[in-house]
C-alpha positions in Angstrom: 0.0 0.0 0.0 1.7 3.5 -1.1 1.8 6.3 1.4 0.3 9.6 0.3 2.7 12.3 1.0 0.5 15.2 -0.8 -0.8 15.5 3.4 1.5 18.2 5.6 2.1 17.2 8.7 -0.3 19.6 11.7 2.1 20.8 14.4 0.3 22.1 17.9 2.6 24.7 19.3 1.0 25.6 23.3 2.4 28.9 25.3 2.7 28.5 28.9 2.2 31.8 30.3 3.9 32.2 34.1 2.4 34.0 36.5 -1.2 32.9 36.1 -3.9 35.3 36.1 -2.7 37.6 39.4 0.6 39.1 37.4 2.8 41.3 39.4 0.3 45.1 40.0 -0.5 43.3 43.6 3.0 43.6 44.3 3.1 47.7 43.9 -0.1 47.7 45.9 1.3 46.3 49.0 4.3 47.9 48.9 2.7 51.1 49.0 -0.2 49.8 51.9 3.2 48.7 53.9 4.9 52.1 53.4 1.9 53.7 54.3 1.2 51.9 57.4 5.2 52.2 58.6 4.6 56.5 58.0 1.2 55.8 60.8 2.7 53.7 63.1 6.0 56.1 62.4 3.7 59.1 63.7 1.7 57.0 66.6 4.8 56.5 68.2 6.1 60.0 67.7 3.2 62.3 69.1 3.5 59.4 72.0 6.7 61.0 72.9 5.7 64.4 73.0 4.8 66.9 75.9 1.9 68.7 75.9 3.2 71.7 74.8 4.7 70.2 72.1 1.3 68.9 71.0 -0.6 72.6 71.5 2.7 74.0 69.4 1.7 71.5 66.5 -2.2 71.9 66.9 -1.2 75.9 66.9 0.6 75.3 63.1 -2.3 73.5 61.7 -4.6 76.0 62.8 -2.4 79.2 61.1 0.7 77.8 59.1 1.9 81.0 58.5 5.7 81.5 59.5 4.9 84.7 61.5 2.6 85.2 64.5 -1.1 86.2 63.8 -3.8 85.6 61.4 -2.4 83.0 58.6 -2.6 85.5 55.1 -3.8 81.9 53.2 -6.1 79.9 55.6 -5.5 75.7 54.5 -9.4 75.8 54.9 -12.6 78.0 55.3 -14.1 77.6 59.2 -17.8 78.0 60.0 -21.0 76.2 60.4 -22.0 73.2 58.0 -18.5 73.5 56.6 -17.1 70.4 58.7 -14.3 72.5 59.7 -13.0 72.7 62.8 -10.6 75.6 64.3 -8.2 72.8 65.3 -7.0 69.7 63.2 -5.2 67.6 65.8 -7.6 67.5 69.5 -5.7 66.5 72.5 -7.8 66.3 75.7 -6.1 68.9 78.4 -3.6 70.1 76.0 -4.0 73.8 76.2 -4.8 75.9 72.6 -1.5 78.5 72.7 1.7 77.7 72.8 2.8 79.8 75.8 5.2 82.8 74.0 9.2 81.9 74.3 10.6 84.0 77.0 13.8 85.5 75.6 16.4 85.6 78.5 17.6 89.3 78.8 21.5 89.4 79.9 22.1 92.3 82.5 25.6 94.6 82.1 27.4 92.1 85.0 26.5 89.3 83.2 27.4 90.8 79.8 30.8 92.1 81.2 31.7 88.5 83.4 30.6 86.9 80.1 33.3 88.9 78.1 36.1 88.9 80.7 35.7 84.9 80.9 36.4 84.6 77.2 39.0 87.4 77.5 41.0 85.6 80.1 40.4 82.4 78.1 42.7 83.8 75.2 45.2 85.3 77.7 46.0 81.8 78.8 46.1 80.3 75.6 48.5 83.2 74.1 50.3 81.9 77.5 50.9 78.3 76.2 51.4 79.4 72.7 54.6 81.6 74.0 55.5 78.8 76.5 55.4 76.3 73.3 57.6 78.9 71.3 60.0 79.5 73.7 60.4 75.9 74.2 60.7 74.9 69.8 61.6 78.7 68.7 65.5 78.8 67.4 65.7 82.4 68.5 63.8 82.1 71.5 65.2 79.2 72.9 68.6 79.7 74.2 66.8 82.9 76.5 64.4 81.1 78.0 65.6 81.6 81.1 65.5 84.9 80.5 61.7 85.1 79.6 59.4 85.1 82.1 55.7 84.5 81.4 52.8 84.7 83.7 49.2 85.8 84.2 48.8 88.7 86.3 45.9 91.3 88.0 46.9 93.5 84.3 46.8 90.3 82.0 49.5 88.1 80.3 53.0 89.5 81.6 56.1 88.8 79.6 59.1 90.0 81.2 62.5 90.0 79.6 65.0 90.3 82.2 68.9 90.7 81.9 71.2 88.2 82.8 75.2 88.3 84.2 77.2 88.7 81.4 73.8 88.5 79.1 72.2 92.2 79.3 69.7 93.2 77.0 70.8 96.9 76.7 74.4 98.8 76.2 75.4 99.2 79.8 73.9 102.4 80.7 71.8 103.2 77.5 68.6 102.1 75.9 70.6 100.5 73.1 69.0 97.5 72.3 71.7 94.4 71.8 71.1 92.8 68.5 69.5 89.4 70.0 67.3 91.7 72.2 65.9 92.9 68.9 65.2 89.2 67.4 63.2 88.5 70.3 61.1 91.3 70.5 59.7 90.8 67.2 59.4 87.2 67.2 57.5 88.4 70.2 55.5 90.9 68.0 54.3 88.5 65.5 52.4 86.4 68.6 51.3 89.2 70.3 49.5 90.5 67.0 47.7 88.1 67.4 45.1 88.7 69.9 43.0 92.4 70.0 44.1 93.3 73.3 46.4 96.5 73.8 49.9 96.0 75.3 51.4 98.1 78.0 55.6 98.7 78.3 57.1 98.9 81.4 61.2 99.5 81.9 63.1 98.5 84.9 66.6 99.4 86.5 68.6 98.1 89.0 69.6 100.8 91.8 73.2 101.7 90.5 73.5 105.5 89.8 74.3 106.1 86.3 77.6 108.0 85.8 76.1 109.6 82.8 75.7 113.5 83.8 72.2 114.9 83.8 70.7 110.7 83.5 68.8 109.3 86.0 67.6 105.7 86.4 64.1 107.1 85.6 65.2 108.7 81.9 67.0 105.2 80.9 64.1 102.9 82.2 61.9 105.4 80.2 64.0 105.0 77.0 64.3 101.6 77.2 60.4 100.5 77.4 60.4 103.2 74.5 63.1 101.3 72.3 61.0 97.9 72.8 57.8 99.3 71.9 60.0 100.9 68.6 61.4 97.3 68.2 57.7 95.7 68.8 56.1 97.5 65.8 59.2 97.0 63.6 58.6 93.4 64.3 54.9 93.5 62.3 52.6 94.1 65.9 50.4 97.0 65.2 51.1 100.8 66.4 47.5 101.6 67.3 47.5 98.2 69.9 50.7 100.2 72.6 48.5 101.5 75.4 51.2 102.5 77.6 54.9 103.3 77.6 56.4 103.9 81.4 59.6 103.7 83.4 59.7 102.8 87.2 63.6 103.4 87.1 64.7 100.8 90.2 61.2 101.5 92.1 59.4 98.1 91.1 62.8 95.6 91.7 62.0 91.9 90.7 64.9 90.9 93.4 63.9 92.6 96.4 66.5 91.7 98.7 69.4 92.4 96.2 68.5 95.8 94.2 71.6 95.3 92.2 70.7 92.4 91.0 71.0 91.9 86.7 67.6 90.5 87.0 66.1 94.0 88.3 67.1 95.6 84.7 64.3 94.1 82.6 61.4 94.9 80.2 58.0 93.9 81.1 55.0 93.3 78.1 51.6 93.4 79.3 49.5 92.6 77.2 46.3 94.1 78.6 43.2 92.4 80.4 39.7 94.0 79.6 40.0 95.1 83.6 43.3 96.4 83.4 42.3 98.3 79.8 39.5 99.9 80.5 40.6 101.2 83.8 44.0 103.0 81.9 42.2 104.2 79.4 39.0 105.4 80.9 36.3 103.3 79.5 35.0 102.9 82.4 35.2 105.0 85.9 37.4 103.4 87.9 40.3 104.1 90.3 43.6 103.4 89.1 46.2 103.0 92.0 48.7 105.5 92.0 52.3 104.5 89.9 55.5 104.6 92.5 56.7 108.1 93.3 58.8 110.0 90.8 57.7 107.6 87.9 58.1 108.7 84.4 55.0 108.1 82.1 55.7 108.8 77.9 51.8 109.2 76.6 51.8 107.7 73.0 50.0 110.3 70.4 47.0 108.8 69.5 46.5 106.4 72.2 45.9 107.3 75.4 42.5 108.8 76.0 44.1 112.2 77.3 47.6 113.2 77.3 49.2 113.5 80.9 51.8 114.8 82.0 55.5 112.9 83.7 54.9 112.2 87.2 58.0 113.2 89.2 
């Protein structure tokens, strides 16, 4: 029996489709019901946490969201009868409908002034360890440091510079500065510069009587505080901050029992308090004590309040 090949052959060709008939929109649905329910539960737990204050504050906002106290310019909703409004969104029982006003705190002048002289003697003692730390790494500091005294005084921050046997910082007898003298002074400058405070100069002798004619221990301790404030603004500190140039001649020793002593010839830089300012320059009223007898005062042009005369 012949086969009849005139008949093509029927293929079936079935799609399976995954997913069935849910697909993947449910998916989007729940994620957004879940994200929706976290914010609630988010909200629940944070009104939970708040005082009642906090809770009149936010009922306050939703009844004028305006950034400035008052009527809101652009009510969120109209408020009156049959309009379902209410004048508050959020109700909470015993929570009280203002926020009470913030009470700014008012500063009096003592407070204002302890305030300021806290933060002024705050950057006294850290000038203090910044001239400590130089003196200690500093190349033309260093090999003096036994001749720089720094400490924190009634005035302010007090850097002395005192002489040394067979190390002065002056000519014998004259306010010649030695060439050293002059490097430290305005390495000196350049850290002082750094802080707003004024400076005052005070020179120092030791008791010997000058064998100069017509010089007295008072015209050289003069000079000399005047030849270190000329040095200090050389050096880069800035004129306008000398509040004081003055020589105690051998009135003020820093060795008491021995007057001769090298050490008594020194330079002292104060570098001014708020206290110690104000009372020289007569900010305030105060009463400055009285400088030793016969000291000589040199009033800088410019900036002392009022010039005054040498006291002899």
């Amino acid at each position: 029996m012949a086969i009849d090949n005139s008949k093509q052959p029927i293929i079936i060709k079935k799609i399976f489709k995954g997913g069935g008939h849910h697909g993947g929109a449910w998916k989007i649905a729940f994620a957004d019901f879940a994200t929706a329910m976290m914010a609630f539960f988010m909200l629940l737990w944070i009104m939970a946490s708040t005082t009642k204050e906090q809770k009149a504050a936010i009922s306050t906002y939703f009844k004028n969201p305006s950034a400035f106290e008052g009527a809101s310019t652009a009510p969120s909703q109209a408020q009156g009868e049959g309009s379902g409004a209410s004048p508050s969104l959020i109700s909470f029982d015993g929570a009280i409908d203002m926020a009470p006003e913030a009470q700014q705190s008012v500063l009096d002048a003592e407070q204002v002034d302890a305030a300021a002289m806290a933060l002024d003697q705050a950057r006294l003692e850290q000038l203090k360890e910044e001239l400590e730390e130089a003196v200690e790494q500093s190349a033309t500091l260093q090999p003096y440091k036994e001749q720089l005294l720094i400490d924190i005084t009634s005035e302010g921050l007090r850097i002395q510079i005192v002489d040394k046997e067979n190390r002065s910082m002056f000519d014998s007898g004259s306010a010649q500065l030695k060439s050293y003298t002059i490097e430290i002074l305005k390495e000196l400058a350049a850290m002082i510069n750094n802080v707003p405070n004024r400076v005052s100069l005070t020179g120092h002798t030791d008791s010997h009587i000058l064998a100069r004619r017509g010089i007295t221990n008072w015209e050289l301790s003069a000079d000399r505080a005047n030849a270190a404030r000329r040095t200090l603004v050389a050096g880069g500190m800035r004129e306008e901050k000398m509040g004081r140039v003055v020589g105690f001649a051998d009135t003020v020793p820093f060795d008491k029992d021995n007057p001769d002593s090298a050490v008594n010839r020194r330079i002292s830089i104060i570098v001014l308090n708020k206290k110690a300012d104000e009372e020289i320059h007569g900010d305030k009223p105060a009463a400055p004590a009285p400088p030793p007898a016969g000291a000589t005062v040199q009033p800088l042009p410019g900036v002392l309040s009022e010039p005054k005369p040498p006291l002899r």
